[in-house]
N, C-alpha and C positions, 0 to 999 in steps of 0.2 A: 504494500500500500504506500501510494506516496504522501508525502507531508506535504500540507499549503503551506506557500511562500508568508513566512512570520507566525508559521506556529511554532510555539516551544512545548519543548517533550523531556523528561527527563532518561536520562540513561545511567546502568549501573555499568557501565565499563568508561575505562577513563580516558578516550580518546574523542579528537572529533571527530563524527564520523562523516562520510563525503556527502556533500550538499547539506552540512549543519555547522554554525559557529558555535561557540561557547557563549553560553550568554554573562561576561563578565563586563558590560555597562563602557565598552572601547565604543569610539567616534570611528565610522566607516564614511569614506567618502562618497557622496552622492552618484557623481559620476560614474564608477565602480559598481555600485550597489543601490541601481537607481529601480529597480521592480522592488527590491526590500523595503526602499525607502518609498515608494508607492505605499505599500501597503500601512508602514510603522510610522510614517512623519518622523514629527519630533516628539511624540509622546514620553521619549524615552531619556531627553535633551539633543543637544544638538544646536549649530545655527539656522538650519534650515536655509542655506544657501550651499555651501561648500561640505556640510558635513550632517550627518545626523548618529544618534548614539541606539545601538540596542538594549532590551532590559541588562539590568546586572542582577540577578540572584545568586553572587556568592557569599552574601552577609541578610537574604529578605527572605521572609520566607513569601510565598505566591497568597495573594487574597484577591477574591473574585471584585467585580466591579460591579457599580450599583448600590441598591440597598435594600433594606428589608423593614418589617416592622421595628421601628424602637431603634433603629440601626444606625448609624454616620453614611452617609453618601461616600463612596468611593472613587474618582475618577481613574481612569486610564492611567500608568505611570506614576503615577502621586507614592509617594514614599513616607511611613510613618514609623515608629515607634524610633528602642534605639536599643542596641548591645547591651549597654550596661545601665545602671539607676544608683543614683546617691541618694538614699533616704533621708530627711532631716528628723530631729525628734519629734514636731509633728505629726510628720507620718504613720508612727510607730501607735498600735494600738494601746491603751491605756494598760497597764501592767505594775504590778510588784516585786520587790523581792525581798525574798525572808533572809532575815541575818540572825543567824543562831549564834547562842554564844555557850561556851560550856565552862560553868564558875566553876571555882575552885574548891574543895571540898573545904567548908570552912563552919565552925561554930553556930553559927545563928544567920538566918536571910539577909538579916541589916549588916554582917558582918562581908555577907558574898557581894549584896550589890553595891560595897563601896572600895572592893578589892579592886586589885590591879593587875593585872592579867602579866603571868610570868614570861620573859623575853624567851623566844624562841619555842616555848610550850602552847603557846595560844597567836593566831593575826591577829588578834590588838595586842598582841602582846612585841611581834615583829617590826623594825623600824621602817618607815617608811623612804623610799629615794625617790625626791623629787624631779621631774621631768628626766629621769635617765642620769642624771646629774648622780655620782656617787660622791660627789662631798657633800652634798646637800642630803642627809639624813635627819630625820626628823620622827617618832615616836608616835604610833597611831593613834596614843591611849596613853594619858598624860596622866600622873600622879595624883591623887586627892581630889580629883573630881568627881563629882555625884552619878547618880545609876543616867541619868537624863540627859548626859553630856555631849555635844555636836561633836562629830569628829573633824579632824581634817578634810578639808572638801578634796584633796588627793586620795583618801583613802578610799571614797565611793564616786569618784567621777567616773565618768564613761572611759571605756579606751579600746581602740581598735586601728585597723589601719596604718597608715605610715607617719611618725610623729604625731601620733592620735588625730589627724588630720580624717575624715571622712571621706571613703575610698567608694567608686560604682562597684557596687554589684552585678555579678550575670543576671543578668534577665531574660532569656530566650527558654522557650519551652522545648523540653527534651525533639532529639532532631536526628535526621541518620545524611548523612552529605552522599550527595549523587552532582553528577552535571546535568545541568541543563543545557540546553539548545534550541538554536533560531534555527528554522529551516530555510534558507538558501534558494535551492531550486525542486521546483515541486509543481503542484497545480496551485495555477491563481486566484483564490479564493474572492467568492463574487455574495453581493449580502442573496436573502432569502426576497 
């Protein structure tokens, strides 16, 4: 069966095969590839004088065009989403977290919750190093302060990423890679 001129098809072997490009989003010259460019315009980019582009599906995945109930309008070419996502804390759903602590076996309740948690035996009892900084040590959980006491806002701040900086995320839904392809030469596809 032959392929219409600007259909794409995917294929699981890795070559192109004859009368198919790859469709990786290159500027083909009009002249050249002037029945293609019949058919595709610039839907794809392009100046539409000396050059025009094919789709690129090596980072998209394919979504139909149009629309549906409740749906976004789709056109031709139009490219959305993105690889990766940087959440802010807004984003993030409302959440807790529990911080256990294990006192020390000690006389009377009033005696445990105004103890001091032993260095190296207990996290508050561990020094804190500020920003990566090892001279800058500092003590999570400070001497004669009451059951009630703020900690250092390093010892519960957020951290992730590079220099705690907020790093994208992947964001693509699971995926298997194949090539895709433009069809070249084939029959000329005429509307219904």
């Amino acid at each position: 069966m032959d392929g219409f001129i600007g259909e794409v098809r995917a294929f699981a072997f890795g070559f192109e095969p004859q009368g198919w490009i790859l469709c990786d989003g290159r500027a083909l010259a009009i002249s050249q590839y002037s029945v293609l460019y019949s058919v595709l315009g610039i839907a794809f980019g392009g100046d539409g004088t000396s050059n025009f582009q094919i789709p690129n599906l090596q980072a998209y995945a394919v979504l139909g065009t149009g629309t549906g109930p409740g749906l976004t309008s789709r056109t031709l070419g139009s490219q959305y989403g993105s690889a990766g996502v940087a959440l802010s804390v807004a984003q993030l759903p409302a959440h807790v977290h529990t911080l256990t602590l294990q006192l020390a076996k000690l006389a009377t309740v009033a005696e445990a919750t105004l103890a001091t948690p032993a260095a190296g035996t207990s996290w508050l009892g561990r020094p804190l190093v500020l920003n990566g900084n090892a001279g800058s040590v500092m003590p999570a959980y400070l001497t004669g302060q009451h059951f009630n006491t703020t900690l250092h806002p390093q010892a519960i701040a957020y951290a992730g990423g590079v220099n705690n900086q907020v790093q994208a995320h992947e964001n693509r839904q699971p995926f298997l890679t194949m090539g895709y392809y433009v069809c070249l030469e084939g029959v000329y596809p005429s509307p219904a």
